[in-house]
MITIMAR-210747 format. One record per residue: residue in three letters; x, y, z of N, C-alpha, C, O in turn. Coordinates in Angstrom, 2 decimals, always signed. Atoms other than C-alpha are relative to their C-alpha. Last residue first. Layout:
<nodes>
<node residu="ALA" n_xx="X" n_yy="Y" n_zz="Z" ca_xx="X" ca_yy="Y" ca_zz="Z" c_xx="X" c_yy="Y" c_zz="Z" o_xx="X" o_yy="Y" o_zz="Z"/>
...
</nodes>
This chain:
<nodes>
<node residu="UNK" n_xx="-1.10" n_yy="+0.50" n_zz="-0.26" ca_xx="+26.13" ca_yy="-26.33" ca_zz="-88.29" c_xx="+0.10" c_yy="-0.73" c_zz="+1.48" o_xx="+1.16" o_yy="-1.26" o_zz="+1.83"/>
<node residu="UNK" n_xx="+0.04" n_yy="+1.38" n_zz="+1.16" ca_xx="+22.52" ca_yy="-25.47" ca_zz="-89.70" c_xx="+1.03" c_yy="-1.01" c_zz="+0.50" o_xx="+0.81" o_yy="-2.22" o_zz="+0.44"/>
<node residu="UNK" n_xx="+1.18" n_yy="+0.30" n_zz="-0.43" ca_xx="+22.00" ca_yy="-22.38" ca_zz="-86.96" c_xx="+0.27" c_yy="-2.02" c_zz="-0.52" o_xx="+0.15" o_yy="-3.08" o_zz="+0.09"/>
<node residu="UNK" n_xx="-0.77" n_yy="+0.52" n_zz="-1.03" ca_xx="+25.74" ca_yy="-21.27" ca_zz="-87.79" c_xx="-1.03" c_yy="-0.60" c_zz="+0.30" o_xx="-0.52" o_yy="-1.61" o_zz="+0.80"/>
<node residu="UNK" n_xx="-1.27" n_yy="+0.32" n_zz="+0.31" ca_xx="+24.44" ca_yy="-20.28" ca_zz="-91.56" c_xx="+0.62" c_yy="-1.11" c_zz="+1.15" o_xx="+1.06" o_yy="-2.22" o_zz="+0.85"/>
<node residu="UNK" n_xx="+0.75" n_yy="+1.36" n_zz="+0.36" ca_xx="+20.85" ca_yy="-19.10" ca_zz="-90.20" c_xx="+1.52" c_yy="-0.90" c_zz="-0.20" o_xx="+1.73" o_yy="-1.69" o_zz="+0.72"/>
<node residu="UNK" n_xx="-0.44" n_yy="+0.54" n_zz="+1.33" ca_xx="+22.81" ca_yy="-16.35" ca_zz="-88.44" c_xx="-0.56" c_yy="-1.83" c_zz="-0.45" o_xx="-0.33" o_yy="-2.94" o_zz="+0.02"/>
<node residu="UNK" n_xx="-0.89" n_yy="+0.83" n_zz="-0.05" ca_xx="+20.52" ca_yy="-14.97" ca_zz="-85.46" c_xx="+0.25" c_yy="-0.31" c_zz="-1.96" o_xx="-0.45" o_yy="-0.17" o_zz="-2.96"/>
<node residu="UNK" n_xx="-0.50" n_yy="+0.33" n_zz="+1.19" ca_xx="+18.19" ca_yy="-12.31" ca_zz="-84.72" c_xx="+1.37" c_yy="-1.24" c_zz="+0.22" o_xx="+2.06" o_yy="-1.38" o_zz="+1.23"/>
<node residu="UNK" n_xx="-1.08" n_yy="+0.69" n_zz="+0.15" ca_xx="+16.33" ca_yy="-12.84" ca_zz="-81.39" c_xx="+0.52" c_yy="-0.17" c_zz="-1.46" o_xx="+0.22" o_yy="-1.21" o_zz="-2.05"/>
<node residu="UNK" n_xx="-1.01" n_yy="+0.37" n_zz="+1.44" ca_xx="+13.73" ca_yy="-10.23" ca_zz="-81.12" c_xx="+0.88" c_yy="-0.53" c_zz="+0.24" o_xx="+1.57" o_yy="+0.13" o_zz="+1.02"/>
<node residu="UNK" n_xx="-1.30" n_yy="+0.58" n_zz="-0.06" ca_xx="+10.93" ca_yy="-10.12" ca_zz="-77.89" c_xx="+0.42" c_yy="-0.50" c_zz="-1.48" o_xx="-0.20" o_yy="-1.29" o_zz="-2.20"/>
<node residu="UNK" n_xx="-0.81" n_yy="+1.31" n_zz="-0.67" ca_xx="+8.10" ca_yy="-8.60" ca_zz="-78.61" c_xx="+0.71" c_yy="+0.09" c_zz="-0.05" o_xx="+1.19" o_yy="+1.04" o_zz="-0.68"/>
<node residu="UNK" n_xx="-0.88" n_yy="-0.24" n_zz="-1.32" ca_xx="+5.81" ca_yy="-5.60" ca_zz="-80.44" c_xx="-0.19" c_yy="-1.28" c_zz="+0.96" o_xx="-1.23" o_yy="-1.78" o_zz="+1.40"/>
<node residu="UNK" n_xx="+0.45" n_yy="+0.47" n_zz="-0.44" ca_xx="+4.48" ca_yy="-5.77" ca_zz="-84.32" c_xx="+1.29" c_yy="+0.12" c_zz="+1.31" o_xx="+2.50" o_yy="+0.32" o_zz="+1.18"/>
<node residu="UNK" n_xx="-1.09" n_yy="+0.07" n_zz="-0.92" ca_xx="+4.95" ca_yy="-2.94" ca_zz="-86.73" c_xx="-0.53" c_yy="-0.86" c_zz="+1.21" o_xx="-1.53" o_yy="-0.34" o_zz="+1.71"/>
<node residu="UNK" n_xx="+0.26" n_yy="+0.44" n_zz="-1.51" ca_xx="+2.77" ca_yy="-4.27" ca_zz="-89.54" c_xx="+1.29" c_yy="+0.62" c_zz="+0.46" o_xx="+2.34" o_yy="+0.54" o_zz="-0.17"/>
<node residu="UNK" n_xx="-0.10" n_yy="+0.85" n_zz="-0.99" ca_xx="+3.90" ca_yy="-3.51" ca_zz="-93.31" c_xx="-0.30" c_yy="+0.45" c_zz="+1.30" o_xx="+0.00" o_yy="+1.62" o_zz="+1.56"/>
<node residu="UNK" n_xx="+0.14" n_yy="-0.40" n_zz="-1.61" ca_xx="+2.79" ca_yy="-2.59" ca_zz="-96.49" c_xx="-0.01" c_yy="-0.83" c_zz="+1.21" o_xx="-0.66" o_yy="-1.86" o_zz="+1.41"/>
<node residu="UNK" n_xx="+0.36" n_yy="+1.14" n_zz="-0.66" ca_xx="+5.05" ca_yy="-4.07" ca_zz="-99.97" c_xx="-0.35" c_yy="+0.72" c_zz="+2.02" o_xx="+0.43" o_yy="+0.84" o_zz="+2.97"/>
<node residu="UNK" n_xx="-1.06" n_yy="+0.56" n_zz="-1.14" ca_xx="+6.38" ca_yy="-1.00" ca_zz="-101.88" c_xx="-1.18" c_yy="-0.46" c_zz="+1.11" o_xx="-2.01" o_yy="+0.26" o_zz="+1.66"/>
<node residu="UNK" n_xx="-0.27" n_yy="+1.26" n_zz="+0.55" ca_xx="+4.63" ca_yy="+0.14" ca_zz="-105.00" c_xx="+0.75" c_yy="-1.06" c_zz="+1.13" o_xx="+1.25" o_yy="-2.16" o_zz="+0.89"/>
<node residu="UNK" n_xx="-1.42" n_yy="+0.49" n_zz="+0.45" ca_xx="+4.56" ca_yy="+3.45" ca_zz="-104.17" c_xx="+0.97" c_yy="-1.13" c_zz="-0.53" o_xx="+2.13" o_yy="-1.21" o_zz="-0.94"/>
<node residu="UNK" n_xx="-0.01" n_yy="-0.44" n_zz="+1.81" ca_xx="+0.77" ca_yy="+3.90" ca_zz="-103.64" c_xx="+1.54" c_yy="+0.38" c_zz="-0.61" o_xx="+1.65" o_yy="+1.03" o_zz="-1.65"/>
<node residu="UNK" n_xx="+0.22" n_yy="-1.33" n_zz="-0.21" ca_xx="+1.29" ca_yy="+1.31" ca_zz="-100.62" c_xx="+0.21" c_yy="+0.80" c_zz="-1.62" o_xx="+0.75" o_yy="+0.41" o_zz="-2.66"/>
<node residu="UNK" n_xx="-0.96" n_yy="-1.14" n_zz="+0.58" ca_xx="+1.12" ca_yy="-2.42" ca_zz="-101.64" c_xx="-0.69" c_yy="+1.47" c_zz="+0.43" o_xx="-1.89" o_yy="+1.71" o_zz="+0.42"/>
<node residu="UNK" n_xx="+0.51" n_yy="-1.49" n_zz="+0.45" ca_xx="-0.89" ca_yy="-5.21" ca_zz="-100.48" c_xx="+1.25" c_yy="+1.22" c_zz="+0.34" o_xx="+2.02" o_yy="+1.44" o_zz="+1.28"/>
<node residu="UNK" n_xx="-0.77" n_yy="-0.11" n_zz="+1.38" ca_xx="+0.58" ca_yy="-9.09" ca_zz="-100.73" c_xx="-0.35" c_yy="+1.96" c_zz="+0.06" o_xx="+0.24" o_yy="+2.65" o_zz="-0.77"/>
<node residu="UNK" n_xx="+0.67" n_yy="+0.67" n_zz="+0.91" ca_xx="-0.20" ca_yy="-9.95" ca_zz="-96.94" c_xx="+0.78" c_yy="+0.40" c_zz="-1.29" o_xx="+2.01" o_yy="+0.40" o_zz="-1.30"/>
<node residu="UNK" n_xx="+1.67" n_yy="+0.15" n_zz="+0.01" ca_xx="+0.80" ca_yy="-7.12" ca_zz="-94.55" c_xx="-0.32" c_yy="-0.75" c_zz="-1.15" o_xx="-0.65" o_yy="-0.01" o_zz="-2.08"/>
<node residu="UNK" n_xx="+0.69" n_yy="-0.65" n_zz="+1.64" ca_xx="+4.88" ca_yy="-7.25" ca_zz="-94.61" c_xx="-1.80" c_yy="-0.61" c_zz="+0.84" o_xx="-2.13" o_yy="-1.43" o_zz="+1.69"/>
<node residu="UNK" n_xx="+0.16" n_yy="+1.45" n_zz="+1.14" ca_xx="+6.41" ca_yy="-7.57" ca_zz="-90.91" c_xx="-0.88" c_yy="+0.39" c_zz="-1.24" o_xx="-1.55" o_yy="+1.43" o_zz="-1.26"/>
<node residu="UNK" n_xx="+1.19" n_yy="-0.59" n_zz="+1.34" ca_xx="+7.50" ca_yy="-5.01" ca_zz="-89.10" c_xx="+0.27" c_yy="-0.87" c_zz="-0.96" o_xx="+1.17" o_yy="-1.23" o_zz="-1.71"/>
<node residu="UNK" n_xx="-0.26" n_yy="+0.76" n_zz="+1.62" ca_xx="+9.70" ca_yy="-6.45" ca_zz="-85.64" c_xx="-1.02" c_yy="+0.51" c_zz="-1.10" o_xx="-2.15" o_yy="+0.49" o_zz="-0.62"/>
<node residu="UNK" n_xx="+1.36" n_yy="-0.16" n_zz="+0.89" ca_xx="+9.52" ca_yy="-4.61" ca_zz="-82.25" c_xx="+0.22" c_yy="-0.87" c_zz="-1.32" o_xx="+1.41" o_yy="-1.20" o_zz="-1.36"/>
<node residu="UNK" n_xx="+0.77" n_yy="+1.10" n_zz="+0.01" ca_xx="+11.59" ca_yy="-4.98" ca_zz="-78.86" c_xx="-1.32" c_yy="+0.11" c_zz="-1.15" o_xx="-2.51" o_yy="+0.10" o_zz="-0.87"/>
<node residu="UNK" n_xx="+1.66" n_yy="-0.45" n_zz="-0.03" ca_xx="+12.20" ca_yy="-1.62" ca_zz="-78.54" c_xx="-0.51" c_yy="-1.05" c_zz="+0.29" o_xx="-1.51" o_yy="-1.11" o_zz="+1.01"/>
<node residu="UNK" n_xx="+0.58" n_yy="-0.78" n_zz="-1.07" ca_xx="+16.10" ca_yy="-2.43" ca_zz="-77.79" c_xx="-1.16" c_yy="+0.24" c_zz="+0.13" o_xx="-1.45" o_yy="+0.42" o_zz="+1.31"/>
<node residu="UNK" n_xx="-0.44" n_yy="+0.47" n_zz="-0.75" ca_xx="+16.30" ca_yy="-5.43" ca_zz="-81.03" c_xx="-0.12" c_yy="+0.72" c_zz="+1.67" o_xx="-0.63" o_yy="-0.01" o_zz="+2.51"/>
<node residu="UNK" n_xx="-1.18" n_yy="-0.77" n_zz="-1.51" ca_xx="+14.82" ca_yy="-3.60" ca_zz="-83.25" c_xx="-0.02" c_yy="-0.63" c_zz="+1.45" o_xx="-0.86" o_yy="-0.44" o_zz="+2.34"/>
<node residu="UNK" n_xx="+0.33" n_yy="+0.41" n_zz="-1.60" ca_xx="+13.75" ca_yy="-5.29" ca_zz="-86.22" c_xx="+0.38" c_yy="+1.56" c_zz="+0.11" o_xx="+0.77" o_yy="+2.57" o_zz="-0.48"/>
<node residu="UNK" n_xx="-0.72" n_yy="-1.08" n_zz="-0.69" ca_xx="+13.35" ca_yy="-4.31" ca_zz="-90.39" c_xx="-0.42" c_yy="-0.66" c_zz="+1.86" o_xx="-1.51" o_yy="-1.06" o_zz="+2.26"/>
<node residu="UNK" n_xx="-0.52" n_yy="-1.18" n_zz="+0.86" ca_xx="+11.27" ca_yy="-6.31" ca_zz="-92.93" c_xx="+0.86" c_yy="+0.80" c_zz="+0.54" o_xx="+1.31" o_yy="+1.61" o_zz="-0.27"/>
<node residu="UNK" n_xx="-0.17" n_yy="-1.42" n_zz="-0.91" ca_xx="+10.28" ca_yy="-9.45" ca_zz="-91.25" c_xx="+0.96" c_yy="+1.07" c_zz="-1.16" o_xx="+1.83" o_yy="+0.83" o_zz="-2.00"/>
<node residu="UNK" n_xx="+0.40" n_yy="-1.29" n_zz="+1.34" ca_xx="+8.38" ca_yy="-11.81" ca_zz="-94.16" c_xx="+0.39" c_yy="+1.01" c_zz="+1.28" o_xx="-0.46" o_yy="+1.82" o_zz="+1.64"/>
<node residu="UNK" n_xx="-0.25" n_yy="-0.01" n_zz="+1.32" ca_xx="+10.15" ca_yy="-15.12" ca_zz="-92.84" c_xx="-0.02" c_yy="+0.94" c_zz="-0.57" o_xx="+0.77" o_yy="+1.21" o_zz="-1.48"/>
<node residu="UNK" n_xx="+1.26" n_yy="-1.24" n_zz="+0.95" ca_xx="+9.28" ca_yy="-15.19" ca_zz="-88.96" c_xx="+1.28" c_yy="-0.47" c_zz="-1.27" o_xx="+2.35" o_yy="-1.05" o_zz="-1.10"/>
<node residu="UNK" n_xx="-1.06" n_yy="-0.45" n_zz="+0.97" ca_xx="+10.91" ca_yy="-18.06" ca_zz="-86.43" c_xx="-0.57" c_yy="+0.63" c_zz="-0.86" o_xx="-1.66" o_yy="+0.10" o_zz="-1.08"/>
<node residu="UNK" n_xx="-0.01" n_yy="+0.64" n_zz="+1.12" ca_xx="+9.01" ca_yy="-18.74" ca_zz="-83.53" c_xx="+0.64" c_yy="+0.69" c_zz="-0.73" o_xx="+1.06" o_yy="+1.78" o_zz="-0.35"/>
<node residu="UNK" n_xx="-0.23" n_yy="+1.23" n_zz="+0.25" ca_xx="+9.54" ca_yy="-17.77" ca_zz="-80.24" c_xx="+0.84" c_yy="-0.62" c_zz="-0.78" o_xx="+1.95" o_yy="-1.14" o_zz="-0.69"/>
<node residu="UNK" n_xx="+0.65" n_yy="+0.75" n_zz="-0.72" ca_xx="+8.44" ca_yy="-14.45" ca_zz="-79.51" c_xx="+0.07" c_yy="-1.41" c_zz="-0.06" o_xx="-0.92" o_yy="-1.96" o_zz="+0.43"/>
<node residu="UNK" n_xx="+0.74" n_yy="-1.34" n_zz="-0.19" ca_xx="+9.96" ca_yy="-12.90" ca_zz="-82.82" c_xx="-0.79" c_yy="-0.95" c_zz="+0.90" o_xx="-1.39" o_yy="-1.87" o_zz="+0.34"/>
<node residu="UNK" n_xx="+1.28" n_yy="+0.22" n_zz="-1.57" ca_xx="+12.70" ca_yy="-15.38" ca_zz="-83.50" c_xx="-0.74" c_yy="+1.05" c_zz="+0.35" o_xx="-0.09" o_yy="+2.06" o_zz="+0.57"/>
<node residu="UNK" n_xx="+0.45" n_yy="-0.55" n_zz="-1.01" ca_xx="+14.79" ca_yy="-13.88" ca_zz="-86.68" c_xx="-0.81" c_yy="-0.84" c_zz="+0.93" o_xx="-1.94" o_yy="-0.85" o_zz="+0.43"/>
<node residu="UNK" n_xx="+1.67" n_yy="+0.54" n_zz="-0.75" ca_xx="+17.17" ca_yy="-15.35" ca_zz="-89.04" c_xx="-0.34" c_yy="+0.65" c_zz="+0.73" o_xx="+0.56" o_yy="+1.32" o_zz="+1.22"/>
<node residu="UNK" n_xx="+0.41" n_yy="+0.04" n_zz="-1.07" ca_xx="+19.99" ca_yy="-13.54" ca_zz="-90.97" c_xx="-1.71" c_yy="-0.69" c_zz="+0.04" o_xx="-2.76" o_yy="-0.64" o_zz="-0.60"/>
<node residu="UNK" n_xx="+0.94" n_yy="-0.20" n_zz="-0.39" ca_xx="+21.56" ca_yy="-14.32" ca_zz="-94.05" c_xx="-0.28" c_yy="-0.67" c_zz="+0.97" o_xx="-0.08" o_yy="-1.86" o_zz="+1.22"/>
<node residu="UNK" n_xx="-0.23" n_yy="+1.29" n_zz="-0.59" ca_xx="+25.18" ca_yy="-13.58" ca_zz="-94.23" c_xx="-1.19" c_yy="-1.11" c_zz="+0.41" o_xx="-0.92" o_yy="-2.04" o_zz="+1.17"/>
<node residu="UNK" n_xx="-0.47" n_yy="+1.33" n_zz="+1.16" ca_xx="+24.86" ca_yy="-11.13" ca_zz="-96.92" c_xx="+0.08" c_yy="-1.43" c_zz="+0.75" o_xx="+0.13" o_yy="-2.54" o_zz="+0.21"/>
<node residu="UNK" n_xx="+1.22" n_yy="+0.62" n_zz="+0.54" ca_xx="+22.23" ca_yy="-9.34" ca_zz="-94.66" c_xx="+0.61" c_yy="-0.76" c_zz="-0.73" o_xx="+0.02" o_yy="-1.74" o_zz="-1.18"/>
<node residu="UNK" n_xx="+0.48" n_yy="+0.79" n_zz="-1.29" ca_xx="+25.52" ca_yy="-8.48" ca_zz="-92.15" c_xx="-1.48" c_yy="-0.71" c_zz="-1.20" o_xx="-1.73" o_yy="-1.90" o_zz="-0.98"/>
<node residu="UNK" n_xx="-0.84" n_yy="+1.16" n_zz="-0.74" ca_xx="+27.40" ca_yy="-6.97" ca_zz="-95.11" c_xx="-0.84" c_yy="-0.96" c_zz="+0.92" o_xx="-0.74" o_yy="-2.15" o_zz="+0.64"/>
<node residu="UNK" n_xx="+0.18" n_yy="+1.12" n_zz="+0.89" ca_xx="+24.15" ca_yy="-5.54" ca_zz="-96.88" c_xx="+1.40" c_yy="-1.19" c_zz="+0.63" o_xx="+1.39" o_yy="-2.42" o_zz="+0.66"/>
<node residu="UNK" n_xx="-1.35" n_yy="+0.27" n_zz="-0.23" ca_xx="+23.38" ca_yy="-3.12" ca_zz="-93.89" c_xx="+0.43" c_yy="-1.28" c_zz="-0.81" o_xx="+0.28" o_yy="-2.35" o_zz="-0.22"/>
<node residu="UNK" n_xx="-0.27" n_yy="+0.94" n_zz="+0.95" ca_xx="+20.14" ca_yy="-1.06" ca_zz="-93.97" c_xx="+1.43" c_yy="-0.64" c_zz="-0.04" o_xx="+2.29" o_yy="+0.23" o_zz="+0.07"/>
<node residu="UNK" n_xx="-0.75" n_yy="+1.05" n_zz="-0.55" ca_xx="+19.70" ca_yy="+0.88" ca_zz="-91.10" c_xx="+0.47" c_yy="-1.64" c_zz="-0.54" o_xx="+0.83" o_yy="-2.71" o_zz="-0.05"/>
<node residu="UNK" n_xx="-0.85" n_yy="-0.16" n_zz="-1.05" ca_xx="+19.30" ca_yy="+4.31" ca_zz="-92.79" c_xx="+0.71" c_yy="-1.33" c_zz="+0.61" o_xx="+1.93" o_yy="-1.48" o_zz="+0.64"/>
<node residu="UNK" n_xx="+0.38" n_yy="-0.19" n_zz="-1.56" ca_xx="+16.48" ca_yy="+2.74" ca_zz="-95.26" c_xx="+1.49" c_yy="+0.27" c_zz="+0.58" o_xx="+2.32" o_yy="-0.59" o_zz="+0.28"/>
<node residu="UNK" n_xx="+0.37" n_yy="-1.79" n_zz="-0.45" ca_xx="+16.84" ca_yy="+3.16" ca_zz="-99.07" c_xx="+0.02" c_yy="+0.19" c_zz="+1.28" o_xx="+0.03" o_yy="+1.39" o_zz="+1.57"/>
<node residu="UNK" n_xx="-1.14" n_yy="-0.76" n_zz="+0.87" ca_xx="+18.30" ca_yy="-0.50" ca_zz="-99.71" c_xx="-0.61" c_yy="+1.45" c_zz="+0.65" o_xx="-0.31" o_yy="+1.79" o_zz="+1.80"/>
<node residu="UNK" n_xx="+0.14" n_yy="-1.02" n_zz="+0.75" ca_xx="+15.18" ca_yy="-2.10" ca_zz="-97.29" c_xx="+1.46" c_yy="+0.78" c_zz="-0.68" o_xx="+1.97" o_yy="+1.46" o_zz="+0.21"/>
<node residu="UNK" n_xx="-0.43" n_yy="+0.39" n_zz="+1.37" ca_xx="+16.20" ca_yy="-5.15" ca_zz="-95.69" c_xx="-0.21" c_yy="+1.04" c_zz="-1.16" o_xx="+0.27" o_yy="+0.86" o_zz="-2.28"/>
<node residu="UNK" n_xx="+0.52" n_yy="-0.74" n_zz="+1.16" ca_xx="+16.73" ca_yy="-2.88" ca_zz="-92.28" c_xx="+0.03" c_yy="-0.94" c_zz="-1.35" o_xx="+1.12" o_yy="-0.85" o_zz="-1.91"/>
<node residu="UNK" n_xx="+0.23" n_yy="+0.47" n_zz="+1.49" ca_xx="+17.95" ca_yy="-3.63" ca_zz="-89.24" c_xx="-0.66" c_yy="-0.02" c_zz="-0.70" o_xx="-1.78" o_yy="-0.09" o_zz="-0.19"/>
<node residu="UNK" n_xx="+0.57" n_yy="-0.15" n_zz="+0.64" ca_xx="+18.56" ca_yy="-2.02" ca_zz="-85.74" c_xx="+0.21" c_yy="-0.29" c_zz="-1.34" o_xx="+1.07" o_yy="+0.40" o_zz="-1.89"/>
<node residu="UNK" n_xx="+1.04" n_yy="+0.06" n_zz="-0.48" ca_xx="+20.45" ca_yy="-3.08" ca_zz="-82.92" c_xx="-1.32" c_yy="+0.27" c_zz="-0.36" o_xx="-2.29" o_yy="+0.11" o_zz="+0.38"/>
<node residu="UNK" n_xx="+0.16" n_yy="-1.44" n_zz="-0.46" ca_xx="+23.26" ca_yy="-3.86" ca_zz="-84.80" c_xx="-1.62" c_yy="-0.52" c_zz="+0.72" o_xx="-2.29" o_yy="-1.55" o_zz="+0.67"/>
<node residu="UNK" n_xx="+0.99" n_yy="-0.57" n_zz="+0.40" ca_xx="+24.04" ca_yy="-7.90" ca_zz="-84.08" c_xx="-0.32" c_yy="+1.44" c_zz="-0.01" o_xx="-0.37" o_yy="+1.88" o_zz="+1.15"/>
<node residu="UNK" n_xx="+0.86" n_yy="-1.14" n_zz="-0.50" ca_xx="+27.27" ca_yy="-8.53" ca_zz="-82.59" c_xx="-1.05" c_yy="+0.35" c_zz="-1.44" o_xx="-0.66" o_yy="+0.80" o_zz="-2.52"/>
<node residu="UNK" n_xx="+0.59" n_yy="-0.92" n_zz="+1.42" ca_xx="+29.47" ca_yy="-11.43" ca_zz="-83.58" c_xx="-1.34" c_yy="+0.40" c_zz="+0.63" o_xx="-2.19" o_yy="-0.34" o_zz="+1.12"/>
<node residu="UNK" n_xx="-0.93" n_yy="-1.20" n_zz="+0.56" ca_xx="+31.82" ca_yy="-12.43" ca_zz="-80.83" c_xx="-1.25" c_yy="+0.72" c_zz="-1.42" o_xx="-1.22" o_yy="+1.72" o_zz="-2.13"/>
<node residu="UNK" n_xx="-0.03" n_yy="-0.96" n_zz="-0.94" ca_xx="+29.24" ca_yy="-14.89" ca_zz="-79.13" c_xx="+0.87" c_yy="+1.44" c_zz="-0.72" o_xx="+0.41" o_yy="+2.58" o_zz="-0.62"/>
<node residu="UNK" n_xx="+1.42" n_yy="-0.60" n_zz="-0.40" ca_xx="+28.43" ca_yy="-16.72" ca_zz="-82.55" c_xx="-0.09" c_yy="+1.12" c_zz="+1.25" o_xx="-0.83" o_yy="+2.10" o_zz="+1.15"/>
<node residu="UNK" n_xx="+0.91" n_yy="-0.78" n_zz="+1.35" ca_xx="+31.92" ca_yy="-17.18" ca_zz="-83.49" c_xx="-1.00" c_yy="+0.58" c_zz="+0.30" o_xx="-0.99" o_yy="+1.81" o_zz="+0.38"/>
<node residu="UNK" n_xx="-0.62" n_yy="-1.09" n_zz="-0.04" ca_xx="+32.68" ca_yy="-18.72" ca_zz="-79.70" c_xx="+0.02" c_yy="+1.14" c_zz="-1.29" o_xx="-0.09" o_yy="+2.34" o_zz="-1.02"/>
<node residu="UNK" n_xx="+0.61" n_yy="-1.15" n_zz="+0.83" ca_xx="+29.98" ca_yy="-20.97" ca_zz="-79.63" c_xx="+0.68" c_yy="+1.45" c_zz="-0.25" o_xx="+0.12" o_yy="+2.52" o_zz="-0.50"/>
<node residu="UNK" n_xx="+0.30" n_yy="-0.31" n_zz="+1.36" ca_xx="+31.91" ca_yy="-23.95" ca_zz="-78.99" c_xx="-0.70" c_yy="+1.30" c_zz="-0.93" o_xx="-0.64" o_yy="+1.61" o_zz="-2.12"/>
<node residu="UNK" n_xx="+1.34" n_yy="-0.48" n_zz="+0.32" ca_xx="+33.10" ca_yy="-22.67" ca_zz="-75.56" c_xx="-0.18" c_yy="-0.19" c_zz="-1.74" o_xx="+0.21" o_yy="+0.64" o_zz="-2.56"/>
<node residu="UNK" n_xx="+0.54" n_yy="-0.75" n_zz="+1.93" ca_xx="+36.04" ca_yy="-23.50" ca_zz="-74.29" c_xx="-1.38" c_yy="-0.51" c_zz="-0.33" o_xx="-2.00" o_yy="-1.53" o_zz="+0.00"/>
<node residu="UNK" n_xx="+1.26" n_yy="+0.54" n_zz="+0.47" ca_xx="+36.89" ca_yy="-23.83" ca_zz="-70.13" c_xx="-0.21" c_yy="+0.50" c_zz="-1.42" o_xx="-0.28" o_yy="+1.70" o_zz="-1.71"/>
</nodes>
């Protein structure tokens, strides 16, 4: 039996991600491919970092900035489905 989705099954998501450069789970190979997220459904735009085991996603707060200059964000709790926009299109 073959399985068109065989790309998509072999490629493993970490379980934690990061668009942040300074952050531990930051990972520019896997962000070069750019990733989508589902957060309860729907598809998010301004997620900043998942986790896939917690089940959490942190999303930016509007345009407001911490006194570092860096964009404040929500930790919001659900179900995460990252996926490659790339194979999404195909």
């Amino acid at each position: 039996m073959s399985d068109n989705n065989d790309d998509t099954t072999n490629e493993q998501f970490p379980d934690r991600l990061s668009i942040d450069p300074k952050s531990p789970y930051y990972n520019e190979a896997i962000l070069s491919r750019d990733v989508g997220i589902r957060f309860k459904g729907a598809e998010k735009t301004n997620v900043e970092e998942y986790c896939i085991s917690e089940g959490w996603v942190r999303v930016t707060a509007g345009n407001a900035k911490d006194r570092y200059g860096n964009p404040l964000t929500i930790k919001v709790h659900g179900p995460v489905e990252p996926y490659f926009r790339d194979k999404a299109k195909s």
